[in-house]
N, C-alpha and C positions, 0 to 999 in steps of 0.2 A: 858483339859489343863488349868492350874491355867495362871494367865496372871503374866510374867516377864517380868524382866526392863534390859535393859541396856545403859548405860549412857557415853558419850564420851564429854569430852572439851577440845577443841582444839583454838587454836591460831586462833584470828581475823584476817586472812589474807586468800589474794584467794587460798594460795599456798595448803589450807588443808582441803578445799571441796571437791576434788577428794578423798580426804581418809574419809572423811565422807560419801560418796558418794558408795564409793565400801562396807564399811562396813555394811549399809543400805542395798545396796541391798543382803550380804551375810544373813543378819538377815531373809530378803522375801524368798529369796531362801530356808533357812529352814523352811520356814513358807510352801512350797510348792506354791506361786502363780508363775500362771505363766510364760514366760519369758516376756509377752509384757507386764505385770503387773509389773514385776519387774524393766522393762526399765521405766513405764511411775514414779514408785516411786523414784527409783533413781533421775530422770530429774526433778520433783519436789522438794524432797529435797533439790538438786542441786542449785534451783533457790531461793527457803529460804535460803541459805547458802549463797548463793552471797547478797540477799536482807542485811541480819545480819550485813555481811562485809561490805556493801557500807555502809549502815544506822547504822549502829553502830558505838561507841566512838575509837579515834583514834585508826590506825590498829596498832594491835600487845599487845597494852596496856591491854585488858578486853577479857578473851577465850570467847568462843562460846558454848553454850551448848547447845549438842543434849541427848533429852531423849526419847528412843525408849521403847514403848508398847505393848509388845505384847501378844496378848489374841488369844484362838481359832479360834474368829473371824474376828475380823482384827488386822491392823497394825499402831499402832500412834505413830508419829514422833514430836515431837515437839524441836522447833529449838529457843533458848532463847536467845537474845545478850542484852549489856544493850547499852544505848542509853542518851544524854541531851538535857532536853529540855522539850517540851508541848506534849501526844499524839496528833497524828493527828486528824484534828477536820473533817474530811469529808470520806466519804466512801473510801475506802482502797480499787483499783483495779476496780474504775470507769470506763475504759476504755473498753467495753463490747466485742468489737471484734477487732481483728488487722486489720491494713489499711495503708493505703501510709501516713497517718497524722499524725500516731503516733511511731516513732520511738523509740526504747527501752521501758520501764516499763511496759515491758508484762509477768514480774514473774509471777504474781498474775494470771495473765486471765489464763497462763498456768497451776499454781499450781489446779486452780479451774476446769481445765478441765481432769488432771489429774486422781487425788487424790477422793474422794466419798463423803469428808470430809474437808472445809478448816477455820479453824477459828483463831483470833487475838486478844490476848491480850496485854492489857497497863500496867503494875507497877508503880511505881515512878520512876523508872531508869531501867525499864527491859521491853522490848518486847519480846512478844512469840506470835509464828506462830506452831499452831496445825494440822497437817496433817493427815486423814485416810484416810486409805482403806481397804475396805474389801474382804476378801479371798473369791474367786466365786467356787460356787458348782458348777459343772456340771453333 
């Protein structure tokens, strides 16, 4: 299978993660992974998409763009919004495990536990959150 792309930008707002969301996992789905692979990409997507929308430049004003990869072997999501301002200057999802101390910014520890795959880039004005996973033989 040659690897193709499909690309969706959608409005910076929560109201259109669920539809990034379902569409994601219909792509795995034809990918054949599967179902608890397909819940754990969905649920991470999910959480970059939320990440985009909180951290990203005022809601509604800059879409959101997801670009979906997909090859034989796995599946890469990357989720772009743009952002003002400095990237961050310290590790991204510091937070190693969940605990009574740290309430909310667990996207990341989950994305990371998810996904096989989780990397993050900086632009001048765009962040992108890189998601894989790979399709398991058995």
């Amino acid at each position: 299978m040659r690897q193709e792309e499909v690309v969706l930008r959608v409005p910076s707002s929560p109201a259109y993660v669920s539809v990034v969301r379902h569409a994601v996992a219909c792509l795995a789905r034809k990918m054949a992974f599967s179902a608890h692979d397909v819940s754990d990409i969905q649920l991470a997507v999910g959480e970059a998409c939320n990440n985009a929308v909180k951290h990203g430049l005022e809601e509604g004003k800059h879409p959101v763009r997801i670009r979906c990869k997909i090859a034989s072997t796995d599946l890469c999501v990357e989720v772009t919004n743009r952002y003002d301002g400095d990237p961050p200057c310290q590790a991204i999802g510091c937070k190693p495990e969940p605990c009574e101390y740290n309430e909310g910014g667990m996207g990341v520890f989950l994305m990371n536990t998810l996904v096989d795959s989780v990397k993050f880039r900086w632009g001048k004005r765009t962040a992108t959150v890189s998601l894989t996973k790979n399709v398991r033989t058995s």
